[in-house]
VEXLOGU-943119 format. One line per 2 residues: number of its first residue (from 0); their letters; for each residue x, y, z of N, C-alpha, C, O. Coordinates in steps of 0.1 Angstrom, whole numbers, m for minus. Example, Ala and Ser with C-alpha at 12.3 -4.5 7.8 and 13.67 -1.06 7.14 Angstrom:
VEXLOGU-943119
0	as	132:m57:78:123:m45:78:132:m33:78:142:m33:85 ~ 128:m22:71:137:m11:71:129:0:79:134:11:80
end
This chain:
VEXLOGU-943119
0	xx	8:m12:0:0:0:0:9:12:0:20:12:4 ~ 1:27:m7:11:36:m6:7:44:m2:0:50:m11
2	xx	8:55:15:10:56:23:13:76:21:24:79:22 ~ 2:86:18:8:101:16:m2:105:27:m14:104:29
4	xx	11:112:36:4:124:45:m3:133:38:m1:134:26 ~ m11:140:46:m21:148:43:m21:161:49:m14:163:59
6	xx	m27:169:47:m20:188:54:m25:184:67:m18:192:73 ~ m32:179:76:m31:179:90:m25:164:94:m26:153:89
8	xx	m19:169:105:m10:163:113:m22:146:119:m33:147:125 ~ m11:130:113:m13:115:114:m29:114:106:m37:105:109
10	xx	m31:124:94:m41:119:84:m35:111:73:m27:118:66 ~ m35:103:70:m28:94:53:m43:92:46:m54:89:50
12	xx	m35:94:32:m42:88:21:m38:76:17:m27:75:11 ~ m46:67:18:m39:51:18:m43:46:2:m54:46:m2
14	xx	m35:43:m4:m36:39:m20:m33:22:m23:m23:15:m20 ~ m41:21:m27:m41:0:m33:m24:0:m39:m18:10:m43
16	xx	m20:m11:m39:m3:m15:m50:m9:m24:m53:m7:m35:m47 ~ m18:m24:m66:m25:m37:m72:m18:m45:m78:m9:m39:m84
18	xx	m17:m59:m80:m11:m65:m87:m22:m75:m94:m30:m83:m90 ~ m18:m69:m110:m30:m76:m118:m22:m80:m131:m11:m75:m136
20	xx	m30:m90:m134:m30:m103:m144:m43:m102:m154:m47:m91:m157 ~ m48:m113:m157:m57:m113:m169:m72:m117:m162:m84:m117:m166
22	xx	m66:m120:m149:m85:m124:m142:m91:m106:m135:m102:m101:m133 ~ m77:m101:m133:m81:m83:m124:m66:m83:m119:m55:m86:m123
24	xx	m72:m79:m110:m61:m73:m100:m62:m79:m86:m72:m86:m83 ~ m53:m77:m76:m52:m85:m61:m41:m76:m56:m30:m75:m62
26	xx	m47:m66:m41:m42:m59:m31:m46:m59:m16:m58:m56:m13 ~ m40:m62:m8:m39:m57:3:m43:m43:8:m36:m34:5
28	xx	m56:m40:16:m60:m31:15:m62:m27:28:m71:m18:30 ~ m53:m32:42:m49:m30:55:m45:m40:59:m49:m51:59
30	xx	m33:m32:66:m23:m41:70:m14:m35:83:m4:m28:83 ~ m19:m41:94:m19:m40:109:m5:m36:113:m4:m29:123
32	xx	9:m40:106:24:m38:106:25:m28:98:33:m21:104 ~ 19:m21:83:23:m10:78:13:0:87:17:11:85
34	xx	6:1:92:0:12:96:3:13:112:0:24:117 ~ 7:3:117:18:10:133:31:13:126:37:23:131
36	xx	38:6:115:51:18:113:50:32:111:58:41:115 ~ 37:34:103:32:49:103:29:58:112:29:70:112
38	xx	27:48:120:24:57:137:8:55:136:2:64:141 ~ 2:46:132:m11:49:128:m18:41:136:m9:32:139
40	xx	m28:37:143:m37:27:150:m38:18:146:m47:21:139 ~ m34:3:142:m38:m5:138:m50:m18:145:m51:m30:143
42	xx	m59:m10:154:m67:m19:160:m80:m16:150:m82:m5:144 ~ m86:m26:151:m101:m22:144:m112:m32:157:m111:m43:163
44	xx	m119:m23:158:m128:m26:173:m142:m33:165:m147:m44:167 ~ m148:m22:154:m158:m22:140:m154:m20:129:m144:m15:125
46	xx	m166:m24:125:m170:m24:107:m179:m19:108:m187:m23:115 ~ m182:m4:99:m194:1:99:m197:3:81:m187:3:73
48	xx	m208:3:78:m212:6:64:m224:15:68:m234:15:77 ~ m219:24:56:m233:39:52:m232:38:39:m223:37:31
50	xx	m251:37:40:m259:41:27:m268:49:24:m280:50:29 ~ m261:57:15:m270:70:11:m273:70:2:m265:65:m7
52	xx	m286:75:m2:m297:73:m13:m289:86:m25:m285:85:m36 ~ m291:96:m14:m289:110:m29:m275:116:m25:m269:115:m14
54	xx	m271:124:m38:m263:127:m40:m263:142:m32:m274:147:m34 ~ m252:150:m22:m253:159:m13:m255:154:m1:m250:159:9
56	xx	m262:143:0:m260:142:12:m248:143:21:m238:137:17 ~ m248:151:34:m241:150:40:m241:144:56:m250:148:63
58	xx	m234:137:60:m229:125:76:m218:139:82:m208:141:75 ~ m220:145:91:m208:151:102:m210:167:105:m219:173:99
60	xx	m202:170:112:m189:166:119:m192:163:128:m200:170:135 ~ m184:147:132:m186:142:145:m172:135:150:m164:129:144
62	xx	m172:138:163:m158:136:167:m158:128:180:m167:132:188 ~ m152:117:185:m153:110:195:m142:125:210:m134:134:209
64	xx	m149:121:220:m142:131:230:m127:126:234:m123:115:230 ~ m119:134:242:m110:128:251:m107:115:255:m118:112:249
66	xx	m103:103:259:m103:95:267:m114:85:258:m119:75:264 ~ m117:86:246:m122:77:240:m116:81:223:m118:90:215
68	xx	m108:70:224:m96:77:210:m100:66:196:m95:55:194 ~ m108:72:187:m114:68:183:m110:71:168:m114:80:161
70	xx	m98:60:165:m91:62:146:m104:55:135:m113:47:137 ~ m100:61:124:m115:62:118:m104:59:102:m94:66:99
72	xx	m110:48:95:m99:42:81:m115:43:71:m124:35:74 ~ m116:50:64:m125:50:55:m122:47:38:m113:52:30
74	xx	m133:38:37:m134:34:21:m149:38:8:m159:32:9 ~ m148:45:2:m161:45:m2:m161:32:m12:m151:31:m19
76	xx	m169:24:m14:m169:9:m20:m181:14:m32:m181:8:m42 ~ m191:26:m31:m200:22:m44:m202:41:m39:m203:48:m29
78	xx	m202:42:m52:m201:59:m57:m187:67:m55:m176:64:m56 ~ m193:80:m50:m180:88:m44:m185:99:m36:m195:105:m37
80	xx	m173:101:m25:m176:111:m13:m166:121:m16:m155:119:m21 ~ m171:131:m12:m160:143:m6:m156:140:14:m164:144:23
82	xx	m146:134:17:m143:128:29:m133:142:33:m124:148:26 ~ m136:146:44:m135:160:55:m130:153:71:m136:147:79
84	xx	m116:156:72:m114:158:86:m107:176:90:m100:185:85 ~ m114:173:102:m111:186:104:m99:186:117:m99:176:124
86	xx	m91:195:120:m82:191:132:m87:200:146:m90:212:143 ~ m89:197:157:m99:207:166:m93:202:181:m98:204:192
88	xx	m77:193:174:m69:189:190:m63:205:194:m57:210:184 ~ m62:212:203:m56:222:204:m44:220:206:m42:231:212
90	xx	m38:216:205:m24:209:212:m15:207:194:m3:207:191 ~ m26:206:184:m19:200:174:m14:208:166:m23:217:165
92	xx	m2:211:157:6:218:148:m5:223:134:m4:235:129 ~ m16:214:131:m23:220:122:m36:222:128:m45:217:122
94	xx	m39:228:140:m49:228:145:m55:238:139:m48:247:134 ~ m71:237:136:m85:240:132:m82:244:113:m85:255:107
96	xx	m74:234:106:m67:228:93:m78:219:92:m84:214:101 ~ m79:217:77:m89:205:74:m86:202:65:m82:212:59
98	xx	m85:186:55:m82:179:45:m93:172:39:m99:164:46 ~ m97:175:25:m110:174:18:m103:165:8:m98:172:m1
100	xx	m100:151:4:m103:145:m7:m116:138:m12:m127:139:m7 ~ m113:132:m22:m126:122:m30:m122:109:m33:m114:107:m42
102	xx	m126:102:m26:m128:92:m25:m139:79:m30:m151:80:m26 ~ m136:68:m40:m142:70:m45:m144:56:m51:m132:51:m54
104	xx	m156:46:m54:m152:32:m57:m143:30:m68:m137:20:m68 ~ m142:42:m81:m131:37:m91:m118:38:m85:m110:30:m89
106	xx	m112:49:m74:m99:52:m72:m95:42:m64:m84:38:m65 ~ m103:36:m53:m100:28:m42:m93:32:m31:m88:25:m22
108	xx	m91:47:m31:m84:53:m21:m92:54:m7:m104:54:m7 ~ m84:55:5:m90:50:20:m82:62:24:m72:65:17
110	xx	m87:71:36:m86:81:42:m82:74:57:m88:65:62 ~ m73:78:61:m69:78:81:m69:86:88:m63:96:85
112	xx	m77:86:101:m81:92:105:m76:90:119:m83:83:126 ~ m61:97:127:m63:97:137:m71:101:152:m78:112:151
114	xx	m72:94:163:m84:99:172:m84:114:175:m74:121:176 ~ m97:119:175:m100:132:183:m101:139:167:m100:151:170
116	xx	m102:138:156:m104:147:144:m116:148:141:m121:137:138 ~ m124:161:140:m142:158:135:m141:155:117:m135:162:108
118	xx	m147:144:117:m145:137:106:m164:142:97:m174:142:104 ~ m164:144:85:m178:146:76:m179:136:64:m170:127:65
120	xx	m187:135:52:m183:133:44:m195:138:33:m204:142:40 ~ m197:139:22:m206:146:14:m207:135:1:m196:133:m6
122	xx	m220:127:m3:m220:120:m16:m219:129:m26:m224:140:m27 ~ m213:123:m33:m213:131:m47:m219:123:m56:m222:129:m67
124	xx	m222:111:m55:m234:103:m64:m245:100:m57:m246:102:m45 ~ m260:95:m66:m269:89:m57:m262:76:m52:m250:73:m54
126	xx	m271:68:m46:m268:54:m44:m247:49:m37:m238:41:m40 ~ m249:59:m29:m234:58:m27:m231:47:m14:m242:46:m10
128	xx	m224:41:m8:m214:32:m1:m205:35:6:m196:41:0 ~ m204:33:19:m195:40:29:m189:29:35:m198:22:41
130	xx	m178:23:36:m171:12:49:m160:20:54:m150:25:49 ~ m164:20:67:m153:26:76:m149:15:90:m158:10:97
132	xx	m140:13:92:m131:7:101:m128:18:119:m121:27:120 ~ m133:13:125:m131:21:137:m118:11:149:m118:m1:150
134	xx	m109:20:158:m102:12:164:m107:13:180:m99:10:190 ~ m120:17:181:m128:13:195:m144:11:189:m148:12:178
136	xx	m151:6:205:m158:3:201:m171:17:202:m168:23:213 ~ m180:20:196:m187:30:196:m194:30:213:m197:20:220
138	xx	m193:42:216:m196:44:234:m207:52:231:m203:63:226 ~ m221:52:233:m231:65:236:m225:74:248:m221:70:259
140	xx	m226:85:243:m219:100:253:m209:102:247:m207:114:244 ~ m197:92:244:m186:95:241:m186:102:225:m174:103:221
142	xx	m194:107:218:m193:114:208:m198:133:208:m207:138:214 ~ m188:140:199:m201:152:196:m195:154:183:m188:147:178
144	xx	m201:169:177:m199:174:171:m199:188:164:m195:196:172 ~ m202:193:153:m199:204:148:m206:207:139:m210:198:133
146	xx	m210:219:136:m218:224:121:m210:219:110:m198:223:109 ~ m214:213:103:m203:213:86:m204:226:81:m195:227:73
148	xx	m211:238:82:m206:249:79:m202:265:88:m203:277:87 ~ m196:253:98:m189:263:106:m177:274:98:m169:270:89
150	xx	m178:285:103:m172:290:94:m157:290:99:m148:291:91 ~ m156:288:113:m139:280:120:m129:273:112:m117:274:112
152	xx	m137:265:105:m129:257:99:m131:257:82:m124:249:77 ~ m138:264:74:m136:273:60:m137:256:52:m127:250:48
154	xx	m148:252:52:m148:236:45:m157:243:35:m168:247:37 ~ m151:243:23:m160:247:8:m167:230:1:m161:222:m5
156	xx	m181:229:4:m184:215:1:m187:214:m15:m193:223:m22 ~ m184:206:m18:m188:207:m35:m201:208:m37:m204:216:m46
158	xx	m211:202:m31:m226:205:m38:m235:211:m28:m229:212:m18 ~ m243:215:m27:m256:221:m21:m259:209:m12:m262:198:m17
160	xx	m259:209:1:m266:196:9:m281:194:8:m290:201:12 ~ m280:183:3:m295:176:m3:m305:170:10:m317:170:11
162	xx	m294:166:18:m301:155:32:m290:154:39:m278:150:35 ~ m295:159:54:m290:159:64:m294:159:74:m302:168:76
164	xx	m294:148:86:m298:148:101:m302:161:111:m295:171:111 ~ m310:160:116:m315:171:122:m300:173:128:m292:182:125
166	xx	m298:163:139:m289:162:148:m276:169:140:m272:180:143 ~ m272:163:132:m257:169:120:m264:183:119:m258:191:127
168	xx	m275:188:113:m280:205:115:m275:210:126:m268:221:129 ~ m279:203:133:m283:211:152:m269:215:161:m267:222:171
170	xx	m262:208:154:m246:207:164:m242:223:167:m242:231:157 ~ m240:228:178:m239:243:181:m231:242:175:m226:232:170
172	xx	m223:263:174:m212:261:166:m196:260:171:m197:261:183 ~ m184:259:169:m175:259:173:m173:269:180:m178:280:177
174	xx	m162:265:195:m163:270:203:m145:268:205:m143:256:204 ~ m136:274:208:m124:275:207:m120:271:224:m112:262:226
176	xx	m125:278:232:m124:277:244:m135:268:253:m134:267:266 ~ m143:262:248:m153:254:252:m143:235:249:m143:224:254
178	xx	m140:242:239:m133:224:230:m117:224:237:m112:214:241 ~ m111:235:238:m96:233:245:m101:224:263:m95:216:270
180	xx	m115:232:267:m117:229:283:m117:212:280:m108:205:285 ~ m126:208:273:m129:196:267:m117:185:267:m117:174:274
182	xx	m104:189:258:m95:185:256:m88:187:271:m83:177:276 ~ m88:197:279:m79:197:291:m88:186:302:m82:181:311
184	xx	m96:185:300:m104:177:310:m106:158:310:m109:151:320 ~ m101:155:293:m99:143:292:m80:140:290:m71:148:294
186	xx	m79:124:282:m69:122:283:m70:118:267:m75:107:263 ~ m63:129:255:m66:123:242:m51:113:237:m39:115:238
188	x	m58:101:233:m48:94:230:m43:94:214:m33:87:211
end
């Protein structure tokens, strides 16, 4: 696999090294020893899959808290996303920086997501496919989140949002000193 940092600090863009013949192709598409060389989580706790009907729809920002360190490996398997992490560790070198690629079933490219980053993503087809890999296991309380058009963090989304959760609407807006207390109060791993 091949392995490009991304403008905020322990995100990779994880790329297939296919090896193909006359039936397709055959890759490795995580691998528990290249991604602790990276510094990366290699635990997976879940398997989650998202299915979205239309295109715009947008899932986020949602971010696991403190003390629940929650790495997040995403694949889109059928359509394509615009995949958004945003950085909101105060402590981190590209803090309130965010990395927007597309991701996509023809490219086969996977996004990493170290813990504590509010992660979105936006379909850019109908009928789209979401598999993401988590390295805990999901905790009710232990999550929040953020407006996707907070203006903090300057995320230009490619389409008009078509369908979105109340709850994804409703998330107050960023708070600079509310989210450092946050961060001072747990233990982020």
């Amino acid at each position: 696999m091949k392995y490009t940092p991304q403008a905020v600090d322990g995100v990779y863009l994880v790329d297939l090294e296919p090896h193909s013949d006359d039936r397709g192709f055959f890759a490795r598409s995580y691998d528990t020893a290249e991604f602790a060389a990276h510094g990366m989580r290699p635990e997976v706790a879940q398997c989650n899959v998202s299915s979205n009907h239309r295109a715009g729809t947008l899932r986020g920002l949602h971010l696991s808290l403190p003390g629940h360190p929650e790495a997040k490996f995403i694949r889109c398997t059928r359509g394509a996303i615009v995949d958004v992490a945003v950085d909101v560790r105060p402590e981190s070198p590209t803090y309130l920086q965010h990395v927007a690629v597309e991701l996509t079933a023809d490219n086969r490219s996977a996004l990493y997501l170290p813990p504590h980053l509010a992660h979105a993503y936006q379909t850019l087809t109908d009928d789209t496919e979401v598999l993401y890999m988590v390295s805990v296991p999901y905790a009710p309380g232990a999550e929040m989140g953020f407006r996707y058009d907070d203006p903090a963090f300057g995320v230009s989304w490619p389409l008009p949002v078509s369908v979105i959760s109340d709850k994804d609407a409703g998330w107050a807006p960023f708070d600079a000193d509310a989210n450092a207390e946050r961060f001072a109060a747990g233990v982020p791993s």
